[in-house]
C-alpha positions in Angstrom: 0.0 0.0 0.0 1.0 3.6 -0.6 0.7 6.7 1.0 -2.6 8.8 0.2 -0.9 11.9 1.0 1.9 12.6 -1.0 4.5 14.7 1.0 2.4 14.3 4.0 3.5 12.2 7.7 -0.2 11.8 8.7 -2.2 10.3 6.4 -5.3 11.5 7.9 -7.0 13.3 10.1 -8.2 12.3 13.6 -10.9 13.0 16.1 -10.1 16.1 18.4 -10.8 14.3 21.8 -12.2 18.0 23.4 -15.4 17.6 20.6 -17.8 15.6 22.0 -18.2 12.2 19.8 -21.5 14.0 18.2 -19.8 17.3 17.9 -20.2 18.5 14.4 -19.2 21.3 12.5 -21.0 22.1 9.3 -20.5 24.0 6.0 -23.2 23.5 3.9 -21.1 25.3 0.8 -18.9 22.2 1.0 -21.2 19.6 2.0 -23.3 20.9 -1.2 -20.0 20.3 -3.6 -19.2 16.9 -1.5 -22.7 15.8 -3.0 -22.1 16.8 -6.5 -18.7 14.8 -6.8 -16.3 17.5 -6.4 -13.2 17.3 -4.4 -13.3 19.8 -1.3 -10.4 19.1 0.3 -8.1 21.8 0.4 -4.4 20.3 0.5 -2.3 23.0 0.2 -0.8 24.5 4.1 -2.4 27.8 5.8 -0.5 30.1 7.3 -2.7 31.6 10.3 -2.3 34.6 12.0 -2.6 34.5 15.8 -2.5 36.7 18.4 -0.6 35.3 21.9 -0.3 37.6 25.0 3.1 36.0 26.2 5.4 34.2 24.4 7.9 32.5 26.4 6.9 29.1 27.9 8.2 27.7 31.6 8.5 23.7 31.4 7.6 21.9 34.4 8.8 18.4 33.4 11.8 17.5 34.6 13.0 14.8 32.1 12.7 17.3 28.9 16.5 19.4 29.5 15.0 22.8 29.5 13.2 25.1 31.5 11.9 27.4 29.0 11.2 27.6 25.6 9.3 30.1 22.7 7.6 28.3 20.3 7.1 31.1 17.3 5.0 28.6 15.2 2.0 26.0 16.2 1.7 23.1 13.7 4.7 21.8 11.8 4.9 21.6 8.1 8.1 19.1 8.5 5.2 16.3 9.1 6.9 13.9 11.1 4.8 11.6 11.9 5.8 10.1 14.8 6.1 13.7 16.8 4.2 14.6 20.1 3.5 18.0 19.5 0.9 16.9 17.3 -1.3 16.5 20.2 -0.9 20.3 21.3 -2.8 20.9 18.0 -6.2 19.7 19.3 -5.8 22.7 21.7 -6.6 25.1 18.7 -9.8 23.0 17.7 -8.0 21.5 14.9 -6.9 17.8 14.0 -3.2 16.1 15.6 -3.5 14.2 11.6 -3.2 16.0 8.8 -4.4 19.8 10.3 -0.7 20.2 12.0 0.4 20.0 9.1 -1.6 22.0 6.7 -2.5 24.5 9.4 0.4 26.5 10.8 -0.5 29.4 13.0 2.2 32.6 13.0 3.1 34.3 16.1 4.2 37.6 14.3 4.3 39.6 17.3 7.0 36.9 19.3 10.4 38.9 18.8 8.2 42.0 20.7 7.2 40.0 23.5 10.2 38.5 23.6 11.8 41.8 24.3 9.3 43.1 26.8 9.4 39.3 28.6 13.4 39.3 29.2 13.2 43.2 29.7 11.5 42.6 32.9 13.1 43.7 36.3 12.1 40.3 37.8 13.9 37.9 35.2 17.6 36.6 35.7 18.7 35.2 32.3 18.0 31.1 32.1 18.6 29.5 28.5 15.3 30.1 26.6 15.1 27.3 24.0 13.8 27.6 20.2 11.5 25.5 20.2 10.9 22.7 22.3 7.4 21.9 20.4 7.6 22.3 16.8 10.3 23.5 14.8 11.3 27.6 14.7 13.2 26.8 11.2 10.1 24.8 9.5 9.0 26.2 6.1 6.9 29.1 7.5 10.2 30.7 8.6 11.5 31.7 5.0 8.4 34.0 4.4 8.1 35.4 8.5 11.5 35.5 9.8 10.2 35.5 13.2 13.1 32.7 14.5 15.6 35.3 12.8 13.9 38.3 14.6 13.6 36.7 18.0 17.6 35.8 17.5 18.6 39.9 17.0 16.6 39.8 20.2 18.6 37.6 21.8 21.5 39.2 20.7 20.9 42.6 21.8 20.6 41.5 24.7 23.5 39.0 25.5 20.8 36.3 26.3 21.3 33.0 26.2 19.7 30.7 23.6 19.1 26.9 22.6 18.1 26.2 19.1 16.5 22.7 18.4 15.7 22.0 14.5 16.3 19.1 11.8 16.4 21.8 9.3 19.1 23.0 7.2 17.9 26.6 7.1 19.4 27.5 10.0 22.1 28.0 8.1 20.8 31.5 6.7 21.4 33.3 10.5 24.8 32.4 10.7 25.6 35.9 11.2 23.8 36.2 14.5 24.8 32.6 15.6 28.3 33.6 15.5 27.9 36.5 17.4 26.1 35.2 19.9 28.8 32.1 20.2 31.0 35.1 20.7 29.9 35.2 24.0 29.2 31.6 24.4 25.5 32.7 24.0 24.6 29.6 21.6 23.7 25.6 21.6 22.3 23.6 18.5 20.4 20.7 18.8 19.8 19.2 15.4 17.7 16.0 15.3 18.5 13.1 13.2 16.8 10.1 13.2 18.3 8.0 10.0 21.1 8.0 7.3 18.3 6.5 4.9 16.9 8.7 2.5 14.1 6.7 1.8 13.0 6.2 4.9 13.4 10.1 5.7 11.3 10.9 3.2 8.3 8.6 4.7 8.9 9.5 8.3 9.9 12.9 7.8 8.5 13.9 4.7 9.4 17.6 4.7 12.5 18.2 6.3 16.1 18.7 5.7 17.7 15.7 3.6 20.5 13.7 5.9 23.3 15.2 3.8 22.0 18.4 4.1 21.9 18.3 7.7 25.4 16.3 8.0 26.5 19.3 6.2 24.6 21.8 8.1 26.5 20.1 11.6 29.9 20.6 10.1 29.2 24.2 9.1 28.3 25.3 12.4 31.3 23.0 13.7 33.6 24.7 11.5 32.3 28.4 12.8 32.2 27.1 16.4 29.0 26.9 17.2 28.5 24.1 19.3 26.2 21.3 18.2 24.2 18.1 20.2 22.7 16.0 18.1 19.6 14.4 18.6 18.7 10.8 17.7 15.2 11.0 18.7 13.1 9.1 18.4 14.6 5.5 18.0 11.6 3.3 16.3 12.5 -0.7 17.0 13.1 -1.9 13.7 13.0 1.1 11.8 16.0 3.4 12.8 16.9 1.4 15.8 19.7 -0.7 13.7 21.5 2.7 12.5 22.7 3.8 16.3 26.3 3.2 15.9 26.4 4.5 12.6 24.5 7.9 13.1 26.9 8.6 16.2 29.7 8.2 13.7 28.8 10.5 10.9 27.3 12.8 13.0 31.2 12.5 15.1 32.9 13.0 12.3 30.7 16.1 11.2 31.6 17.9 14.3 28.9 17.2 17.0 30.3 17.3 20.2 27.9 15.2 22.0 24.4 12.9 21.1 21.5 12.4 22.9 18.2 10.1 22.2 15.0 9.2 23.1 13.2 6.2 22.2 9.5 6.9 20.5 6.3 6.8 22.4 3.1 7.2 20.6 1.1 9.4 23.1 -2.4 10.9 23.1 -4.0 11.3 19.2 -0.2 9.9 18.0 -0.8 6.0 18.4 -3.8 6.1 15.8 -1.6 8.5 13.4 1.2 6.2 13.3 -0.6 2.7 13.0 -2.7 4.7 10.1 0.8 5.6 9.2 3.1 2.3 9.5 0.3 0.3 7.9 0.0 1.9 4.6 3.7 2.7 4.2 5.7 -0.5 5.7 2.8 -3.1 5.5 5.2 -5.9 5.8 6.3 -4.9 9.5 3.6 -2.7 10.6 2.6 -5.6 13.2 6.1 -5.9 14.6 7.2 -2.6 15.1 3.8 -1.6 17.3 4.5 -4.8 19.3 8.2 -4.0 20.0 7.0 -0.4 20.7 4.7 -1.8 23.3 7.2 -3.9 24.5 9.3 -0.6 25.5 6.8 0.9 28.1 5.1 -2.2 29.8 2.8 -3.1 27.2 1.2 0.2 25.9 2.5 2.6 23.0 3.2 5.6 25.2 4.0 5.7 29.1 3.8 9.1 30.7 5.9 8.5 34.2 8.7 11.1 34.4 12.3 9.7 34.3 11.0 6.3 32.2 8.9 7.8 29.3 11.5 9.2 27.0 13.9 6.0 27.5 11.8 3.3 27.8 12.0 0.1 29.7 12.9 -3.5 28.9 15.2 -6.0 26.8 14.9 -3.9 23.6 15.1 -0.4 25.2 17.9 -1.8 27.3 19.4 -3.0 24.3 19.0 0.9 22.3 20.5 2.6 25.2 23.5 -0.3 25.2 24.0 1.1 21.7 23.9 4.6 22.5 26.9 4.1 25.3 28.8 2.0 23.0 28.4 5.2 20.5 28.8 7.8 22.7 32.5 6.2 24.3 33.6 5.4 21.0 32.7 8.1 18.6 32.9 11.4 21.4 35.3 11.0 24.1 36.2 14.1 26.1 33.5 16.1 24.0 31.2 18.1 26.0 28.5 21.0 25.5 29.7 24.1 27.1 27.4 25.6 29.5 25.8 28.8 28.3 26.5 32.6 29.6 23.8 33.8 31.6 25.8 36.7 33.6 26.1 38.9 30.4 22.4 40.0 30.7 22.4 40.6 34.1 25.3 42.8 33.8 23.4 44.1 30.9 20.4 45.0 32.9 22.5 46.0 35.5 24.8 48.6 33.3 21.5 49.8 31.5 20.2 50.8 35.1 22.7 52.8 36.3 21.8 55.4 33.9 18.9 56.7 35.9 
Protein backbone atom coordinates (compact mmCIF):
# COMPACT_ATOMS: atom_id res chain seq x y z
CA UNK A 1 0.00 0.00 0.00
CA UNK A 2 1.04 3.60 -0.58
CA UNK A 3 0.74 6.71 0.96
CA UNK A 4 -2.63 8.77 0.22
CA UNK A 5 -0.90 11.93 0.98
CA UNK A 6 1.87 12.57 -1.02
CA UNK A 7 4.55 14.70 1.01
CA UNK A 8 2.39 14.35 3.95
CA UNK A 9 3.51 12.25 7.70
CA UNK A 10 -0.25 11.76 8.75
CA UNK A 11 -2.23 10.28 6.37
CA UNK A 12 -5.26 11.47 7.89
CA UNK A 13 -7.02 13.33 10.14
CA UNK A 14 -8.15 12.34 13.64
CA UNK A 15 -10.89 13.01 16.13
CA UNK A 16 -10.07 16.11 18.36
CA UNK A 17 -10.83 14.35 21.75
CA UNK A 18 -12.17 18.05 23.42
CA UNK A 19 -15.41 17.61 20.64
CA UNK A 20 -17.81 15.58 22.01
CA UNK A 21 -18.18 12.18 19.76
CA UNK A 22 -21.51 14.03 18.21
CA UNK A 23 -19.78 17.30 17.87
CA UNK A 24 -20.21 18.48 14.36
CA UNK A 25 -19.19 21.31 12.52
CA UNK A 26 -21.03 22.05 9.33
CA UNK A 27 -20.54 24.01 6.03
CA UNK A 28 -23.25 23.47 3.92
CA UNK A 29 -21.07 25.31 0.77
CA UNK A 30 -18.85 22.20 0.99
CA UNK A 31 -21.16 19.58 2.00
CA UNK A 32 -23.26 20.93 -1.18
CA UNK A 33 -20.00 20.32 -3.58
CA UNK A 34 -19.20 16.90 -1.53
CA UNK A 35 -22.72 15.80 -2.99
CA UNK A 36 -22.10 16.85 -6.54
CA UNK A 37 -18.67 14.80 -6.77
CA UNK A 38 -16.33 17.55 -6.36
CA UNK A 39 -13.18 17.31 -4.35
CA UNK A 40 -13.28 19.84 -1.34
CA UNK A 41 -10.44 19.08 0.34
CA UNK A 42 -8.05 21.82 0.44
CA UNK A 43 -4.38 20.30 0.51
CA UNK A 44 -2.31 23.02 0.22
CA UNK A 45 -0.79 24.52 4.14
CA UNK A 46 -2.40 27.83 5.82
CA UNK A 47 -0.48 30.11 7.30
CA UNK A 48 -2.74 31.59 10.27
CA UNK A 49 -2.34 34.61 12.05
CA UNK A 50 -2.59 34.53 15.82
CA UNK A 51 -2.54 36.73 18.40
CA UNK A 52 -0.59 35.29 21.89
CA UNK A 53 -0.26 37.56 25.02
CA UNK A 54 3.11 35.95 26.18
CA UNK A 55 5.36 34.20 24.37
CA UNK A 56 7.93 32.45 26.44
CA UNK A 57 6.86 29.09 27.89
CA UNK A 58 8.24 27.69 31.57
CA UNK A 59 8.46 23.65 31.45
CA UNK A 60 7.55 21.88 34.43
CA UNK A 61 8.79 18.45 33.35
CA UNK A 62 11.80 17.54 34.59
CA UNK A 63 12.98 14.84 32.07
CA UNK A 64 12.65 17.34 28.89
CA UNK A 65 16.51 19.44 29.50
CA UNK A 66 15.00 22.76 29.48
CA UNK A 67 13.17 25.13 31.50
CA UNK A 68 11.88 27.37 29.01
CA UNK A 69 11.15 27.63 25.57
CA UNK A 70 9.34 30.08 22.69
CA UNK A 71 7.59 28.29 20.25
CA UNK A 72 7.10 31.09 17.27
CA UNK A 73 5.01 28.61 15.16
CA UNK A 74 2.02 25.96 16.23
CA UNK A 75 1.69 23.10 13.72
CA UNK A 76 4.66 21.75 11.82
CA UNK A 77 4.87 21.63 8.05
CA UNK A 78 8.11 19.14 8.53
CA UNK A 79 5.18 16.34 9.10
CA UNK A 80 6.91 13.93 11.10
CA UNK A 81 4.81 11.58 11.90
CA UNK A 82 5.80 10.09 14.81
CA UNK A 83 6.10 13.67 16.83
CA UNK A 84 4.23 14.60 20.14
CA UNK A 85 3.52 17.95 19.51
CA UNK A 86 0.88 16.87 17.30
CA UNK A 87 -1.29 16.51 20.19
CA UNK A 88 -0.93 20.25 21.31
CA UNK A 89 -2.80 20.89 18.00
CA UNK A 90 -6.23 19.67 19.32
CA UNK A 91 -5.84 22.72 21.67
CA UNK A 92 -6.63 25.11 18.73
CA UNK A 93 -9.76 22.98 17.66
CA UNK A 94 -7.97 21.53 14.92
CA UNK A 95 -6.88 17.85 14.04
CA UNK A 96 -3.19 16.09 15.60
CA UNK A 97 -3.46 14.17 11.63
CA UNK A 98 -3.16 16.04 8.78
CA UNK A 99 -4.41 19.76 10.31
CA UNK A 100 -0.72 20.19 12.03
CA UNK A 101 0.43 20.02 9.10
CA UNK A 102 -1.57 21.99 6.66
CA UNK A 103 -2.45 24.47 9.43
CA UNK A 104 0.37 26.53 10.83
CA UNK A 105 -0.54 29.44 12.97
CA UNK A 106 2.21 32.58 12.99
CA UNK A 107 3.08 34.28 16.10
CA UNK A 108 4.23 37.62 14.28
CA UNK A 109 4.27 39.62 17.35
CA UNK A 110 6.96 36.88 19.31
CA UNK A 111 10.39 38.85 18.79
CA UNK A 112 8.16 42.05 20.72
CA UNK A 113 7.16 39.95 23.47
CA UNK A 114 10.25 38.55 23.62
CA UNK A 115 11.79 41.80 24.34
CA UNK A 116 9.35 43.13 26.80
CA UNK A 117 9.39 39.28 28.64
CA UNK A 118 13.44 39.34 29.19
CA UNK A 119 13.21 43.20 29.67
CA UNK A 120 11.46 42.60 32.94
CA UNK A 121 13.12 43.72 36.29
CA UNK A 122 12.15 40.31 37.81
CA UNK A 123 13.87 37.90 35.19
CA UNK A 124 17.57 36.60 35.72
CA UNK A 125 18.70 35.19 32.26
CA UNK A 126 17.98 31.10 32.06
CA UNK A 127 18.59 29.47 28.49
CA UNK A 128 15.30 30.12 26.57
CA UNK A 129 15.15 27.33 24.03
CA UNK A 130 13.83 27.62 20.16
CA UNK A 131 11.52 25.46 20.24
CA UNK A 132 10.88 22.70 22.34
CA UNK A 133 7.39 21.89 20.37
CA UNK A 134 7.57 22.32 16.83
CA UNK A 135 10.29 23.53 14.81
CA UNK A 136 11.33 27.63 14.65
CA UNK A 137 13.20 26.77 11.24
CA UNK A 138 10.10 24.80 9.47
CA UNK A 139 8.98 26.21 6.11
CA UNK A 140 6.94 29.08 7.51
CA UNK A 141 10.18 30.67 8.64
CA UNK A 142 11.48 31.66 4.96
CA UNK A 143 8.45 33.97 4.37
CA UNK A 144 8.07 35.40 8.48
CA UNK A 145 11.51 35.51 9.84
CA UNK A 146 10.16 35.51 13.19
CA UNK A 147 13.05 32.67 14.52
CA UNK A 148 15.56 35.29 12.85
CA UNK A 149 13.89 38.25 14.65
CA UNK A 150 13.63 36.72 17.98
CA UNK A 151 17.56 35.76 17.50
CA UNK A 152 18.63 39.87 16.98
CA UNK A 153 16.61 39.81 20.18
CA UNK A 154 18.63 37.57 21.80
CA UNK A 155 21.52 39.15 20.72
CA UNK A 156 20.90 42.56 21.80
CA UNK A 157 20.57 41.48 24.70
CA UNK A 158 23.52 38.97 25.50
CA UNK A 159 20.80 36.27 26.33
CA UNK A 160 21.33 32.98 26.19
CA UNK A 161 19.71 30.73 23.62
CA UNK A 162 19.14 26.86 22.62
CA UNK A 163 18.11 26.16 19.10
CA UNK A 164 16.47 22.73 18.41
CA UNK A 165 15.70 22.05 14.55
CA UNK A 166 16.30 19.11 11.80
CA UNK A 167 16.39 21.84 9.35
CA UNK A 168 19.08 23.05 7.22
CA UNK A 169 17.91 26.58 7.12
CA UNK A 170 19.41 27.48 9.99
CA UNK A 171 22.12 28.02 8.08
CA UNK A 172 20.81 31.55 6.72
CA UNK A 173 21.42 33.29 10.53
CA UNK A 174 24.80 32.36 10.74
CA UNK A 175 25.60 35.94 11.19
CA UNK A 176 23.82 36.17 14.50
CA UNK A 177 24.83 32.56 15.56
CA UNK A 178 28.31 33.56 15.53
CA UNK A 179 27.90 36.53 17.43
CA UNK A 180 26.08 35.18 19.88
CA UNK A 181 28.81 32.13 20.16
CA UNK A 182 31.02 35.13 20.66
CA UNK A 183 29.94 35.17 24.04
CA UNK A 184 29.21 31.59 24.39
CA UNK A 185 25.53 32.72 24.04
CA UNK A 186 24.58 29.59 21.61
CA UNK A 187 23.68 25.60 21.59
CA UNK A 188 22.35 23.63 18.54
CA UNK A 189 20.35 20.74 18.85
CA UNK A 190 19.84 19.16 15.45
CA UNK A 191 17.72 16.02 15.33
CA UNK A 192 18.52 13.10 13.21
CA UNK A 193 16.78 10.11 13.17
CA UNK A 194 18.28 7.99 10.00
CA UNK A 195 21.10 8.02 7.29
CA UNK A 196 18.30 6.53 4.88
CA UNK A 197 16.87 8.66 2.52
CA UNK A 198 14.07 6.73 1.84
CA UNK A 199 13.00 6.20 4.95
CA UNK A 200 13.45 10.13 5.71
CA UNK A 201 11.34 10.93 3.17
CA UNK A 202 8.33 8.56 4.71
CA UNK A 203 8.91 9.52 8.26
CA UNK A 204 9.89 12.87 7.82
CA UNK A 205 8.52 13.91 4.70
CA UNK A 206 9.38 17.64 4.66
CA UNK A 207 12.54 18.15 6.29
CA UNK A 208 16.12 18.73 5.74
CA UNK A 209 17.69 15.67 3.63
CA UNK A 210 20.49 13.69 5.94
CA UNK A 211 23.31 15.15 3.79
CA UNK A 212 21.96 18.44 4.10
CA UNK A 213 21.88 18.30 7.71
CA UNK A 214 25.40 16.28 7.99
CA UNK A 215 26.54 19.27 6.16
CA UNK A 216 24.58 21.80 8.10
CA UNK A 217 26.50 20.12 11.61
CA UNK A 218 29.86 20.58 10.06
CA UNK A 219 29.19 24.24 9.12
CA UNK A 220 28.25 25.30 12.36
CA UNK A 221 31.34 22.98 13.72
CA UNK A 222 33.57 24.66 11.46
CA UNK A 223 32.32 28.40 12.85
CA UNK A 224 32.25 27.08 16.44
CA UNK A 225 28.96 26.92 17.21
CA UNK A 226 28.45 24.06 19.30
CA UNK A 227 26.22 21.25 18.18
CA UNK A 228 24.21 18.11 20.16
CA UNK A 229 22.75 16.04 18.10
CA UNK A 230 19.64 14.41 18.63
CA UNK A 231 18.69 10.78 17.72
CA UNK A 232 15.16 10.96 18.73
CA UNK A 233 13.15 9.11 18.44
CA UNK A 234 14.59 5.52 18.00
CA UNK A 235 11.63 3.32 16.34
CA UNK A 236 12.52 -0.74 17.03
CA UNK A 237 13.07 -1.92 13.67
CA UNK A 238 12.96 1.07 11.78
CA UNK A 239 16.01 3.39 12.76
CA UNK A 240 16.90 1.43 15.79
CA UNK A 241 19.67 -0.67 13.71
CA UNK A 242 21.49 2.72 12.49
CA UNK A 243 22.67 3.80 16.28
CA UNK A 244 26.33 3.16 15.90
CA UNK A 245 26.42 4.48 12.64
CA UNK A 246 24.50 7.89 13.10
CA UNK A 247 26.95 8.55 16.19
CA UNK A 248 29.73 8.18 13.67
CA UNK A 249 28.76 10.45 10.95
CA UNK A 250 27.28 12.84 12.98
CA UNK A 251 31.21 12.53 15.09
CA UNK A 252 32.87 12.96 12.31
CA UNK A 253 30.72 16.14 11.16
CA UNK A 254 31.59 17.92 14.33
CA UNK A 255 28.88 17.15 17.03
CA UNK A 256 30.26 17.28 20.19
CA UNK A 257 27.90 15.20 22.00
CA UNK A 258 24.42 12.93 21.11
CA UNK A 259 21.49 12.38 22.90
CA UNK A 260 18.21 10.14 22.23
CA UNK A 261 15.04 9.22 23.15
CA UNK A 262 13.22 6.24 22.24
CA UNK A 263 9.52 6.92 20.46
CA UNK A 264 6.32 6.85 22.43
CA UNK A 265 3.06 7.20 20.63
CA UNK A 266 1.09 9.42 23.06
CA UNK A 267 -2.45 10.88 23.09
CA UNK A 268 -3.97 11.27 19.19
CA UNK A 269 -0.16 9.94 17.95
CA UNK A 270 -0.82 6.03 18.43
CA UNK A 271 -3.81 6.10 15.85
CA UNK A 272 -1.62 8.55 13.41
CA UNK A 273 1.18 6.17 13.29
CA UNK A 274 -0.65 2.72 12.99
CA UNK A 275 -2.68 4.70 10.14
CA UNK A 276 0.82 5.61 9.21
CA UNK A 277 3.14 2.27 9.45
CA UNK A 278 0.33 0.26 7.95
CA UNK A 279 0.00 1.91 4.55
CA UNK A 280 3.73 2.69 4.16
CA UNK A 281 5.72 -0.54 5.66
CA UNK A 282 2.76 -3.11 5.50
CA UNK A 283 5.25 -5.90 5.77
CA UNK A 284 6.30 -4.94 9.47
CA UNK A 285 3.59 -2.66 10.64
CA UNK A 286 2.60 -5.57 13.25
CA UNK A 287 6.14 -5.86 14.60
CA UNK A 288 7.18 -2.64 15.15
CA UNK A 289 3.83 -1.64 17.31
CA UNK A 290 4.54 -4.79 19.31
CA UNK A 291 8.22 -3.99 19.98
CA UNK A 292 7.04 -0.39 20.69
CA UNK A 293 4.68 -1.79 23.33
CA UNK A 294 7.19 -3.88 24.49
CA UNK A 295 9.29 -0.62 25.51
CA UNK A 296 6.82 0.86 28.06
CA UNK A 297 5.08 -2.15 29.77
CA UNK A 298 2.83 -3.06 27.15
CA UNK A 299 1.23 0.20 25.94
CA UNK A 300 2.47 2.58 23.01
CA UNK A 301 3.24 5.63 25.16
CA UNK A 302 4.04 5.67 29.07
CA UNK A 303 3.76 9.05 30.67
CA UNK A 304 5.88 8.45 34.20
CA UNK A 305 8.66 11.14 34.39
CA UNK A 306 12.29 9.72 34.27
CA UNK A 307 11.04 6.27 32.23
CA UNK A 308 8.88 7.84 29.30
CA UNK A 309 11.48 9.24 26.96
CA UNK A 310 13.92 5.99 27.48
CA UNK A 311 11.75 3.26 27.81
CA UNK A 312 11.96 0.11 29.66
CA UNK A 313 12.87 -3.54 28.89
CA UNK A 314 15.20 -6.03 26.78
CA UNK A 315 14.92 -3.89 23.63
CA UNK A 316 15.09 -0.43 25.18
CA UNK A 317 17.85 -1.79 27.31
CA UNK A 318 19.44 -2.99 24.30
CA UNK A 319 18.99 0.87 22.26
CA UNK A 320 20.47 2.62 25.16
CA UNK A 321 23.49 -0.34 25.17
CA UNK A 322 23.98 1.06 21.73
CA UNK A 323 23.88 4.63 22.52
CA UNK A 324 26.85 4.08 25.32
CA UNK A 325 28.80 1.98 23.02
CA UNK A 326 28.41 5.19 20.51
CA UNK A 327 28.84 7.85 22.67
CA UNK A 328 32.48 6.21 24.26
CA UNK A 329 33.59 5.44 20.96
CA UNK A 330 32.75 8.15 18.59
CA UNK A 331 32.90 11.42 21.43
CA UNK A 332 35.29 11.01 24.12
CA UNK A 333 36.16 14.12 26.13
CA UNK A 334 33.52 16.08 24.05
CA UNK A 335 31.24 18.11 26.03
CA UNK A 336 28.53 20.99 25.50
CA UNK A 337 29.70 24.09 27.09
CA UNK A 338 27.44 25.60 29.52
CA UNK A 339 25.80 28.84 28.26
CA UNK A 340 26.53 32.56 29.62
CA UNK A 341 23.80 33.84 31.62
CA UNK A 342 25.84 36.71 33.59
CA UNK A 343 26.11 38.86 30.39
CA UNK A 344 22.44 40.05 30.69
CA UNK A 345 22.36 40.56 34.13
CA UNK A 346 25.28 42.77 33.78
CA UNK A 347 23.37 44.12 30.95
CA UNK A 348 20.41 45.04 32.87
CA UNK A 349 22.48 46.03 35.50
CA UNK A 350 24.78 48.64 33.30
CA UNK A 351 21.50 49.85 31.52
CA UNK A 352 20.15 50.80 35.13
CA UNK A 353 22.73 52.80 36.27
CA UNK A 354 21.83 55.42 33.89
CA UNK A 355 18.95 56.65 35.93
Amino acid sequence: MKATHKGRGAQRNVHNRFFELNHELRNDFLNYCNIEGEDVENKNTQYLEVFPKSIVNKINSPDVGMNYSLNPYQGCEHGCVYCYARNSHEFWGYSAGLDFERRILIKKEAPILLEKFIKKKSWNAHTIVLSGNTDCYQPAERKYEITRRCLEVFLKYKHPVGIITKNAFILRDLDILTELQKDNLIAVHMSVTSLSEKIRRVLEPRTATIKKRLETIKILSDYGVPVNVMMAPIIPSINSHEILALAKAVSEAGALTMGHTIVRLNGAIGLIFYDWIKKTMPDRADKVMRQIEACHGGNLNDSRFGTRMHGEGKIAEQIHNLIKLGKRKYFPNRKMPTLNTTLHRQFKDGQMTLF
